[in-house]
N, C-alpha and C positions, 0 to 999 in steps of 0.2 A: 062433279065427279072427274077426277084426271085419269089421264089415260097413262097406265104402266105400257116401259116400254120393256120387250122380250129382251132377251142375253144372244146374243149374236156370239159372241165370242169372251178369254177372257185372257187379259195378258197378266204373266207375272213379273212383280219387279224386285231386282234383287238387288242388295245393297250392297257395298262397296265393304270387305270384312270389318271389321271395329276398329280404331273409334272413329271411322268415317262412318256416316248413316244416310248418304243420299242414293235413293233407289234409280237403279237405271233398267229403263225397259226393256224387253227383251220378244222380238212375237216368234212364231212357232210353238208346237205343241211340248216338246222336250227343251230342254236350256241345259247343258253340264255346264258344271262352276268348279272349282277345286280351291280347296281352303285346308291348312295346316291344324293339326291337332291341336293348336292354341287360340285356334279363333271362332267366331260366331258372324252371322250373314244377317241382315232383316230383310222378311219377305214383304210384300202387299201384294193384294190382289186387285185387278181392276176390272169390274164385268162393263160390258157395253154392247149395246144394241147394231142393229146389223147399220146403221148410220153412224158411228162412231159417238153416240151421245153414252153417257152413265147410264146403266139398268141400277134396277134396285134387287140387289141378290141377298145372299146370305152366304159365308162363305166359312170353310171349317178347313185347317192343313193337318196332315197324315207324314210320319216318314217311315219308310218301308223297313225300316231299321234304324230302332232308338239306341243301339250297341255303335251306333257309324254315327249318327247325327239325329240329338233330340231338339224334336219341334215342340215351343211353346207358344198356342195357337193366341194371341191376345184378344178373338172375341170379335174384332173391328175391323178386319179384312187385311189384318197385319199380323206377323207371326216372327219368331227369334228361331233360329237355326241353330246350336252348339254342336263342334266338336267334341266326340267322343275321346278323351286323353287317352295318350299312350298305343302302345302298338297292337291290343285288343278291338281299337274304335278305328282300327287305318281299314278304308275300303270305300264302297261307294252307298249310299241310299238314297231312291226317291221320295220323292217329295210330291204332295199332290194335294193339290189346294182344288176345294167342293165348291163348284157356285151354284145353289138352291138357287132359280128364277122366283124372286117372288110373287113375280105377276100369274104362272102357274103350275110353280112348283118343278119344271123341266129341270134336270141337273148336267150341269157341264164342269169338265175334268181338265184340271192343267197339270202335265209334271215338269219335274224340276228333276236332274241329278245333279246328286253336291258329293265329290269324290272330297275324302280326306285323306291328307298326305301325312308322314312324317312334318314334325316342326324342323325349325335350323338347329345345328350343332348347337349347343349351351355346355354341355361335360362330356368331357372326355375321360373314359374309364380305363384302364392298364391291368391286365388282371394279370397276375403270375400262377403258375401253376406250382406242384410240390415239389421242393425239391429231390433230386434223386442222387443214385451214384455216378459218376461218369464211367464210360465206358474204358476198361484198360487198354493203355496206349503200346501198341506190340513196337519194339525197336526195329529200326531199320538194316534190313538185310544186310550182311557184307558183299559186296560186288568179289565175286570168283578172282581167284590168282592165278594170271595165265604164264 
């Protein structure tokens, strides 16, 4: 019989936007990240014991706003981040990845804020308004005859 070890703690790691994918770790409880309306992050989750060894968890991610940043949780303690396009998805949500202990079921919470920004200039628009009448041009006074 092996012995499970308990979740001490759990770090998330967040990936460098696309198409880089190497996660960089991050400890405290909250992490902000900020990524443009064109890009996507990948998450992992790491649980570990109060020794720093691997626990054996179960792990599930939430974002507190699928309108700012949807999470697609992959199942395996890894998850995909998307920006929301356009300026409906600009703001901020967290993120919070679940580690179920599964030595006895304890649950521990990590969040994440991932602020989305406007992307870079790409079009520039020019909008002209209707045209109208100009305003009549009144002639210039005569200077008095002294």
């Amino acid at each position: 019989m092996s012995k499970q070890s308990r979740i001490d703690g759990i770090r998330i790691g967040v990936g460098t936007p696309e198409p880089k994918t190497v996660p960089v770790m991050h400890g405290g409880p909250t992490v902000a990240f900020q990524i443009r309306d064109d890009q996507q992050v990948s998450l992992a989750v790491e649980a570990l014991d109060a020794e720093g060894n691997p626990a054996s968890a179960t792990i599930a991610f939430t974002s507190s706003d699928e309108t700012v940043v949807a999470v697609t949780d992959n199942g395996d303690g890894t998850a995909l981040a998307v920006a929301s396009p356009g300026a409906g998805g600009l703001g901020t949500a967290t993120i919070t990845a679940t580690a179920t202990d599964n030595s006895d079921g304890d649950v521990h919470l990590g969040t994440f804020d991932i602020e989305v920004v406007a992307g870079d200039v790409v079009i520039v628009n020019v909008v002209a308004g209707t045209p109208e009448a100009k305003a009549p041009v009144e002639p210039p006074e005569e200077p008095p005859v002294a």
